[in-house]
C-alpha positions as CSV (number, residue, x, y, z in Angstrom):
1,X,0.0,0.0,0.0
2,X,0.8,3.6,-1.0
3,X,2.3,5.4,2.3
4,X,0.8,8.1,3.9
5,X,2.8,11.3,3.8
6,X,2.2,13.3,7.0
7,X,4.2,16.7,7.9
8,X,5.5,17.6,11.5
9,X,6.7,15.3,14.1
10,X,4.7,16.5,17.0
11,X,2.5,15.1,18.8
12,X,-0.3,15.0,15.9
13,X,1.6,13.9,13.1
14,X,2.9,10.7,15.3
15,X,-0.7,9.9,16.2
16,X,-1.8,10.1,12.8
17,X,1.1,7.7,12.2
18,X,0.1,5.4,15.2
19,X,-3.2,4.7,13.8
20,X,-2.6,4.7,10.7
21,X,0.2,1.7,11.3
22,X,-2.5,0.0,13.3
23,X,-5.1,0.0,10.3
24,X,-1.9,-1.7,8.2
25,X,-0.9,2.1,6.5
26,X,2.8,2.7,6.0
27,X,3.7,6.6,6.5
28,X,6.4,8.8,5.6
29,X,6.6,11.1,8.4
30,X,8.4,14.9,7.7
31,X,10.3,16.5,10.3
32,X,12.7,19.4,10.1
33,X,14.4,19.5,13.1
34,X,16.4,16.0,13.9
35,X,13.8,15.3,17.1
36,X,10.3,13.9,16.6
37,X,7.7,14.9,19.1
38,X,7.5,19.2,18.5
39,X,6.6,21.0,21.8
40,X,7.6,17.8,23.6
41,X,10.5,17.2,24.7
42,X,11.9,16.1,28.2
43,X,15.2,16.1,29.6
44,X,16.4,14.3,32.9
45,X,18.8,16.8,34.8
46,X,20.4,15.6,38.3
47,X,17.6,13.7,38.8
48,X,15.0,16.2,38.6
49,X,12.4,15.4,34.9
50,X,12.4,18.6,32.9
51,X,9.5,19.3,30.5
52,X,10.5,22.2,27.9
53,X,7.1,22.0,26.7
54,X,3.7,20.8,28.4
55,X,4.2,18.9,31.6
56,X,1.0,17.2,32.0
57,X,-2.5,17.0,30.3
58,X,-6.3,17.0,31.5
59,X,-7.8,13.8,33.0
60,X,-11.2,14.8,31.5
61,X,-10.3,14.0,27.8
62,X,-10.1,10.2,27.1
63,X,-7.6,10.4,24.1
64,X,-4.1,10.6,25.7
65,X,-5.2,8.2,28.5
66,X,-6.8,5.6,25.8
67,X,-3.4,5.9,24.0
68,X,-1.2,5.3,26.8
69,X,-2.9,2.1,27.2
70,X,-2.9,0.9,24.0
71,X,1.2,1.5,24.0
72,X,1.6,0.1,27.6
73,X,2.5,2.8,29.4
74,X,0.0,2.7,32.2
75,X,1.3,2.2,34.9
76,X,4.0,5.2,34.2
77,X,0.7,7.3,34.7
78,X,1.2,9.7,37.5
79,X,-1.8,12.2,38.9
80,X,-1.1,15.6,40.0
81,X,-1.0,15.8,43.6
82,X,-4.7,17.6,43.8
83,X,-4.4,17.5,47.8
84,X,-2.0,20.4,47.5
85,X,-3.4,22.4,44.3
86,X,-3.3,26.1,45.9
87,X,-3.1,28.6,43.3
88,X,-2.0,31.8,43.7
89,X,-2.2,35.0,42.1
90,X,0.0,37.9,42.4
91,X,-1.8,41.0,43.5
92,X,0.1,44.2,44.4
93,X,3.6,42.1,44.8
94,X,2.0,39.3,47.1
95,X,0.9,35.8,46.4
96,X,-3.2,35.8,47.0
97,X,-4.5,31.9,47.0
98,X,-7.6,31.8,44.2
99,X,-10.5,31.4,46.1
100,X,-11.6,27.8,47.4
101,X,-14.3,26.1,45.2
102,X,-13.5,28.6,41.9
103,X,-14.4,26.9,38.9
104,X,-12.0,28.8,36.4
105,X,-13.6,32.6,37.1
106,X,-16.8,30.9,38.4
107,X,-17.5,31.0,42.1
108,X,-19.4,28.0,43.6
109,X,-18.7,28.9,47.5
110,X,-20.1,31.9,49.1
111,X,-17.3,31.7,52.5
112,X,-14.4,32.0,50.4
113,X,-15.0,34.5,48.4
114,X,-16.3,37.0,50.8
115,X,-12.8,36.5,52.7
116,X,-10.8,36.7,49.5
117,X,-7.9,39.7,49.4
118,X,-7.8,39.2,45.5
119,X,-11.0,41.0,44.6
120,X,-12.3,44.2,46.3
121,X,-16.1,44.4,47.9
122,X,-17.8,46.2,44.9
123,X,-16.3,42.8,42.7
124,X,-17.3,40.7,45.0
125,X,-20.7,41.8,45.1
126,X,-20.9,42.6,41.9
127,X,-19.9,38.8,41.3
128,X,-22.5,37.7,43.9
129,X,-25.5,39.5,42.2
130,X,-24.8,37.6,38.8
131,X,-26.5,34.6,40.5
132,X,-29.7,36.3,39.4
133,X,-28.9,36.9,35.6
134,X,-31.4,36.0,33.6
135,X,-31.6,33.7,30.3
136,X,-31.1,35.5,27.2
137,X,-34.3,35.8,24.6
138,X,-32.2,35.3,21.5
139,X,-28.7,33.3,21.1
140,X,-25.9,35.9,21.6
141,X,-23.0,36.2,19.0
142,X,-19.2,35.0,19.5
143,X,-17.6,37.3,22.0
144,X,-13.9,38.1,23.3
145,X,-13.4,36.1,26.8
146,X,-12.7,39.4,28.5
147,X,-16.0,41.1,27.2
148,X,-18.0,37.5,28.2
149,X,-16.3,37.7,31.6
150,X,-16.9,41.4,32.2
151,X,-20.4,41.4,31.2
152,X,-21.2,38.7,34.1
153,X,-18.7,39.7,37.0
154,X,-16.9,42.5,36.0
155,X,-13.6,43.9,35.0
156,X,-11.9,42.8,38.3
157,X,-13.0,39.1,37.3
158,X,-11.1,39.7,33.5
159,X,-8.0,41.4,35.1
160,X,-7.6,38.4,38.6
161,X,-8.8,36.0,37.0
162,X,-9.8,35.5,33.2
163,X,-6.4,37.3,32.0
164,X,-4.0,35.5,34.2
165,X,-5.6,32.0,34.3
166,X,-5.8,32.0,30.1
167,X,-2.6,33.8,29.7
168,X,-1.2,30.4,31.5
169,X,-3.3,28.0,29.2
170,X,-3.4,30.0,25.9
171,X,-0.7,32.2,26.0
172,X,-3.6,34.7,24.7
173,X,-4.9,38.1,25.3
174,X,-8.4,37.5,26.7
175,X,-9.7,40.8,24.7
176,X,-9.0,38.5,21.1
177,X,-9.6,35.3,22.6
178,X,-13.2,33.7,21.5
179,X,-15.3,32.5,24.3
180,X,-17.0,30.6,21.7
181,X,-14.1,28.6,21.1
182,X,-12.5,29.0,24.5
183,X,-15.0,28.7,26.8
184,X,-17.6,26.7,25.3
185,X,-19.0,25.5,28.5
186,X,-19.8,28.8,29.8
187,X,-21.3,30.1,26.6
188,X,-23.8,27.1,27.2
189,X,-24.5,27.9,30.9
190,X,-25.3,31.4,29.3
191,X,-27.9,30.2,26.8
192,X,-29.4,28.0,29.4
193,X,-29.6,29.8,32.5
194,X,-28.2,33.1,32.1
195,X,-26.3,32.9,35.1
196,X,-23.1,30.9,34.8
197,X,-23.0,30.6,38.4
198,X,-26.6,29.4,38.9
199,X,-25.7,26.8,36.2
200,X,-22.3,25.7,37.4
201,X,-24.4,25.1,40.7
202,X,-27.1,22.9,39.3
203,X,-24.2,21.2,37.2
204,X,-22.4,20.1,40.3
205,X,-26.0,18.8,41.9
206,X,-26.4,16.5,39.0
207,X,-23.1,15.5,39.0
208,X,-22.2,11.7,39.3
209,X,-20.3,10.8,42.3
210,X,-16.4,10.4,41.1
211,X,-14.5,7.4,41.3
212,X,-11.5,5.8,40.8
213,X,-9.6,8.5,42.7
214,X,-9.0,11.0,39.1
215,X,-6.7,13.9,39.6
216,X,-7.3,16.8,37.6
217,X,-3.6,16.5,35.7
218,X,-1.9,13.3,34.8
219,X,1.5,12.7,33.0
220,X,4.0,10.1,32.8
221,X,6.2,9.5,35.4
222,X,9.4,9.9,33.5
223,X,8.6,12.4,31.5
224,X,5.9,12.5,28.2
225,X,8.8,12.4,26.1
226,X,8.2,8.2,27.1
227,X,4.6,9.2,24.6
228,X,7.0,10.1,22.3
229,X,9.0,7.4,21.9
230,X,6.3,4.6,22.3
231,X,4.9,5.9,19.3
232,X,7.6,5.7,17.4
233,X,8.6,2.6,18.7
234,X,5.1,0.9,18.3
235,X,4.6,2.2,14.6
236,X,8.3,0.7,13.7
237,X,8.6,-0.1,10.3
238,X,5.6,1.2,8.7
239,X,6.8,4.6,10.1
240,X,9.8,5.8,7.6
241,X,11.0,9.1,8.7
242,X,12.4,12.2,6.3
243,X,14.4,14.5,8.4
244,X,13.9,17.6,5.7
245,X,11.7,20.8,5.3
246,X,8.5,20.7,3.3
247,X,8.5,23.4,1.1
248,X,5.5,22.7,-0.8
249,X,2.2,20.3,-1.3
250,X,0.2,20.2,-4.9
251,X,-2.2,18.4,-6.4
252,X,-0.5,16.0,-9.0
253,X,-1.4,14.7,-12.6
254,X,-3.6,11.5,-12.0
255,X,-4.8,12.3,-8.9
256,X,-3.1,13.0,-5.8
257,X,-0.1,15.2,-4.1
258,X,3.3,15.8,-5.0
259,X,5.4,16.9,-2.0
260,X,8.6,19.0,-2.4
261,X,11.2,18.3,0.2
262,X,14.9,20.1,0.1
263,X,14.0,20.6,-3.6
264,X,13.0,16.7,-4.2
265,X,9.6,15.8,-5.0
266,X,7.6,12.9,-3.3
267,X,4.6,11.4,-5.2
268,X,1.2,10.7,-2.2
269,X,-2.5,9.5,-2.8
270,X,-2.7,11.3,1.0
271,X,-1.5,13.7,2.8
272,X,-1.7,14.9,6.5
273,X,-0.5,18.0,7.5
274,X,0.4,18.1,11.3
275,X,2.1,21.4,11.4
276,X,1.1,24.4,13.0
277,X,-1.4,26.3,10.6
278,X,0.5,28.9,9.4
279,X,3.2,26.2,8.1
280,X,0.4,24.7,6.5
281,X,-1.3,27.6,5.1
282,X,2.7,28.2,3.2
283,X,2.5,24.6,1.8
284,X,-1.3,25.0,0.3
285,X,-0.6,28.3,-1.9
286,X,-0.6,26.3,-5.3
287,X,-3.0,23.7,-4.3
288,X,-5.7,26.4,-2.9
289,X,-4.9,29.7,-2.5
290,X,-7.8,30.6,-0.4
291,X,-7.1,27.9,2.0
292,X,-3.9,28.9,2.4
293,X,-5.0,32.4,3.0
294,X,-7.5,31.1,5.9
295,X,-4.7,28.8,7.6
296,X,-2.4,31.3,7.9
297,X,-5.3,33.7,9.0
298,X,-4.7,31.6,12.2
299,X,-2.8,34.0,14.6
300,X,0.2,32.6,16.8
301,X,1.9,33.6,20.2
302,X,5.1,32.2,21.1
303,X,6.3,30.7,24.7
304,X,9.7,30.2,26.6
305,X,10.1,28.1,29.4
306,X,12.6,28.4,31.8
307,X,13.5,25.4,34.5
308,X,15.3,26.8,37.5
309,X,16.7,24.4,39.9
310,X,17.6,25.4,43.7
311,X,19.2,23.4,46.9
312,X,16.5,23.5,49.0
313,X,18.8,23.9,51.6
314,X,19.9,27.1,50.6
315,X,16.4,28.3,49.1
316,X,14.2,28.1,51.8
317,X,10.1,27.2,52.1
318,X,8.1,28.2,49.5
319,X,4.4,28.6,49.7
320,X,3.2,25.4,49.9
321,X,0.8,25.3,46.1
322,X,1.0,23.8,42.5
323,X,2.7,27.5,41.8
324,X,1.4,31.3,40.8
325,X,0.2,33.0,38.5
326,X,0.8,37.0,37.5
327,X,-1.6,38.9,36.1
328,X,-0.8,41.4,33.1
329,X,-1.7,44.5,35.2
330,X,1.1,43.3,37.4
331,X,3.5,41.5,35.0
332,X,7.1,42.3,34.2
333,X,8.1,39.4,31.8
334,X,7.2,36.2,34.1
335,X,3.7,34.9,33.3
336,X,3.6,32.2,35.4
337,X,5.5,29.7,37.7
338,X,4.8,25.8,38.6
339,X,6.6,23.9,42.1
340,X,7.5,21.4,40.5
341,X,7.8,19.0,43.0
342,X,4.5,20.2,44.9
343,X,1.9,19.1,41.6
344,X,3.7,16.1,40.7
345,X,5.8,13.3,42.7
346,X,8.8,11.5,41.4
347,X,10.0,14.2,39.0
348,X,12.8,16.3,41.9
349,X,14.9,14.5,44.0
350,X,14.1,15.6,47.8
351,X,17.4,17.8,47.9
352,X,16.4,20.0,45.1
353,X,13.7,22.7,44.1
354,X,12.5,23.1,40.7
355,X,10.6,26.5,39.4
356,X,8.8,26.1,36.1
357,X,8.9,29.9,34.6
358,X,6.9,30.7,31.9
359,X,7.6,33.3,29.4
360,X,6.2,35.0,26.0
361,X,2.5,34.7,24.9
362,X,0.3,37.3,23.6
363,X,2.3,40.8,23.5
364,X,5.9,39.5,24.4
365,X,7.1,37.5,21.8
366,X,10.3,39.9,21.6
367,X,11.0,37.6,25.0
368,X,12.7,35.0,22.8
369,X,15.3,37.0,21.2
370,X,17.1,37.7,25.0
371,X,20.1,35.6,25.5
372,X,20.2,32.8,28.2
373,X,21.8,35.4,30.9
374,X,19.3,38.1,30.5
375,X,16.1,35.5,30.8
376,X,18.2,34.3,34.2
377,X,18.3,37.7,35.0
378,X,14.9,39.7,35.0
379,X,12.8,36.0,36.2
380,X,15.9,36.2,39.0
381,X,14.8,39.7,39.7
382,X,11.0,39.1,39.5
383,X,11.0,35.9,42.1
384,X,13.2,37.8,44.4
385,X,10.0,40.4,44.7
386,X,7.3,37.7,44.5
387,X,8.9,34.7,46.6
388,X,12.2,36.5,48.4
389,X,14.4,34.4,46.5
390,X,18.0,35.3,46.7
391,X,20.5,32.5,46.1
392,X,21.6,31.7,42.9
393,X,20.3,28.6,41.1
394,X,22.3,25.3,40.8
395,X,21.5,24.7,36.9
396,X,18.7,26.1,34.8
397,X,17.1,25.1,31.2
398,X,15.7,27.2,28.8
399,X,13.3,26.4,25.7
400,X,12.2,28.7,23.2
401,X,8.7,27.6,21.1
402,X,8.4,30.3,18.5
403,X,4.9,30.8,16.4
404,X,3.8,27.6,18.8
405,X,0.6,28.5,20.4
406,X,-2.7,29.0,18.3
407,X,-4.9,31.6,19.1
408,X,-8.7,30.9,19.1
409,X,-9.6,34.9,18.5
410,X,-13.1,36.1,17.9
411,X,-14.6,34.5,14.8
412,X,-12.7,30.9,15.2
413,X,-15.4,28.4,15.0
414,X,-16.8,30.1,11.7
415,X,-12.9,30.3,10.1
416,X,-12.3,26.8,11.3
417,X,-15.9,25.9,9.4
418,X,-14.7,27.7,6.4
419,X,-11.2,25.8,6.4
420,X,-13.0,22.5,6.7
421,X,-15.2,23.6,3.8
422,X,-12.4,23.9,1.7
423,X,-10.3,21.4,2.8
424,X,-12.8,18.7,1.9
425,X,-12.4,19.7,-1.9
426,X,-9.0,18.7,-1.8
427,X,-9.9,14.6,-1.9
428,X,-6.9,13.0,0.5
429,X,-5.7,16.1,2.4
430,X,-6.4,15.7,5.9
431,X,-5.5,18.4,8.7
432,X,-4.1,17.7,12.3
433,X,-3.1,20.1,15.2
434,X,-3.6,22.5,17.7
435,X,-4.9,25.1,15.9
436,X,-8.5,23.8,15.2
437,X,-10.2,22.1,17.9
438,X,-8.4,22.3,20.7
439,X,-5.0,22.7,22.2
440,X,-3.8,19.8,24.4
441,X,-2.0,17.0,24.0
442,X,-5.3,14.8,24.2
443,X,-6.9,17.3,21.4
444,X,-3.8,16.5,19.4
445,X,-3.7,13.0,19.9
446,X,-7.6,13.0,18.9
447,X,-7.0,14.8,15.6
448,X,-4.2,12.9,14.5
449,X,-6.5,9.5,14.9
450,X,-9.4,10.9,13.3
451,X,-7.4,11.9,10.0
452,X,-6.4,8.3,10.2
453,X,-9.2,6.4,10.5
454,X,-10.5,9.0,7.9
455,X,-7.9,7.7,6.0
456,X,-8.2,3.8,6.5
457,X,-12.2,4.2,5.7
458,X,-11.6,5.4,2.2
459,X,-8.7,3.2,1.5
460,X,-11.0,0.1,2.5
């Protein structure tokens, strides 16, 4: 059988692969860079499991779990440790814990937010009132997450909570941002109740009882890199790997795609394009034009992360908490920060400290181009005001992820339509990735399968 060429190595394009080799497909996977598994990528330091890219991924979403499985990986499966998940928030230079029973921006416990410091008493009551919202007579159009937000609880609620808690997610700007696309739930609370409270509430009363002890985060114990490389190790020989950059994808005489590679052409019945869309959108100009145009209409942030590893001995407590979060209307550079050790066990040795500092998104992208020192040197400067720290660290890692992170703006769900509308004209092209429907690993994981079981049921 004919193999499947599929472009980018990420998480997406190796999926696709997966299933594809499980359906009996052979693939020729292209990568640029000499690694497979894009924003990916773990490295073990000391002892201590660094993640350059995403560290864990949500419980809630069967894909990455269901894949795990299949590759036996299971019982590398670690859970965030949810006992400890404190929050904070940096308000006016101090760490402020997010209220007890906050479901994203919505509150669901009357004590806790009445004693919150992060929100003043005009926010809070303004928040308390939108209990009583009404239902909206007609269906509402697609909004930005920051006018959504403000409309129910108020510009306090976009600036303390919305801003910081998506910047951390998305790497977006909450005033772009569609809450169509980004917030679906809530959009449907709206349409049904009016008041996202009141129908977070009744959604908790129905709720079935959990069980089997889920944590809200779960990764792999040594790192998701281990994904990675059961993929590749699982697919084996139907997987044949083209270190080289695509430079273009048209339709060929007799049906079909021609691929250029490095200036050599490879001949495909099927293609899958698992790059980020703006790569995709430059590979499409001489198949369709207007595709093309409508891919790379897909805006992108980029992201840096920066591992900084302490002696605790010489570092002192920190606040005990997954980590913090700083809002823009108090950011410098640093965006957010994880403990390491605090949301997952097994990945820092007991004599060390790991911070996970985030970097970039929406408005900084100019972050990337510092050298090594000067990132050090302002998130050095930032956690000595936030946490007190003052010692130097014992080793750090830096990544840099430019162009990485889709942005879902205002208008997504219709461009994504219109995409999809064209894509399906081109018979055999099939797209994978982050920047459609949805951005985590499990929603990559998810895509990639569904272009290949797209693929086996037209090829049987």
């Amino acid at each position: 059988m004919e193999p499947v060429v599929i472009i980018g190595g990420g998480v997406s394009g190796l999926s696709a692969a997966y299933y594809l080799s499980k359906a009996g497909i052979p693939s020729k996977l292209i990568e640029r860079r000499a690694r497979l598994g894009g924003v990916v990528q773990t490295e073990v330091v000391n002892g201590c499991v660094l993640e350059a890219g995403p560290d864990s991924f949500l419980s809630i979403k069967p894909a990455a779990l269901e894949l795990i499985r299949e590759l036996g990986l299971a019982d590398q499966v670690i859970g965030s440790n949810d006992h400890l998940r404190v929050t904070y928030v940096v308000k006016g230079g101090r760490l402020v814990p997010l209220p007890d029973g906050l479901m994203m921006m919505v509150p669901t416990k009357v004590g806790p937010m009445v004693a919150t410091r992060l929100l003043s008493w005009p926010a809070k009551l303004r928040m308390g009132l939108e209990y009583f919202r009404r239902r909206p007579a007609t269906p509402l159009p697609d909004r930005s997450v920051s006018e959504f937000i403000e409309d129910h609880y108020g510009k306090e609620a976009v600036d303390y909570l919305a801003e910081p808690l998506l910047a951390g997610v998305y790497g977006g700007d909450p005033t772009r941002l569609s809450v169509s696309s980004v917030l679906t739930r809530f959009v449907e609370l709206e349409a049904n109740y009016g008041s996202l409270t009141r129908g977070t509430l009744a959604g908790i009363r129905h709720r079935k009882p959990a069980t089997g002890g889920g944590t809200l985060f779960r990764t792999l114990k040594g790192g998701l890199h281990q994904l990675v490389e059961a993929m590749i190790e699982s697919t084996g020989k139907a997987l044949t790997q083209i270190q080289g950059e695509a430079e273009s994808v048209e339709p060929a005489d007799g049906g079909g795609y021609r691929v250029r590679v490095d200036g050599n052409w490879i001949r495909a019945r099927r293609v899958v394009l698992g790059c980020q869309a703006w790569a995709a959108g430059a590979l499409l100009k001489q198949a369709d034009l207007q595709l093309a145009e409508l891919l790379e209409g897909i805006p992108y942030s980029s992201s840096l992360t920066l591992a900084l590893a302490y002696r605790k001995a010489e570092l002192g407590p920190l606040p005990d908490g997954f980590g913090f979060l700083v809002p823009k209307a108090e950011r410098g550079r640093l965006v957010a920060c994880t403990f390491v050790a605090t949301k997952f066990s097994h990945r820092v040795p007991g004599d060390l400290v790991v911070l996970r500092c985030f970097l970039g998104g929406a408005g900084d992208d100019a972050v990337l181009a510092e050298s090594d020192e000067s990132v050090v040197g302002l998130v050095a400067g930032e956690l000595r005001k936030i946490l007190g720290i003052t010692t130097a660290p014992a080793f750090y890692r830096i990544a840099r992820w430019p162009r990485s992170m889709a942005q879902y703006t205002v208008g997504h769900a219709a461009r994504v339509a219109q995409i999809e509308q064209r894509r399906q004209r081109l018979d055999g092209l099939h797209l994978a990735g982050n920047a459609y429907h949805g951005i985590g690993i499990p929603d990559c994981i998810r895509m990639g399968r569904q272009a290949a079981e797209s693929i086996a049921s037209a090829s049987g």
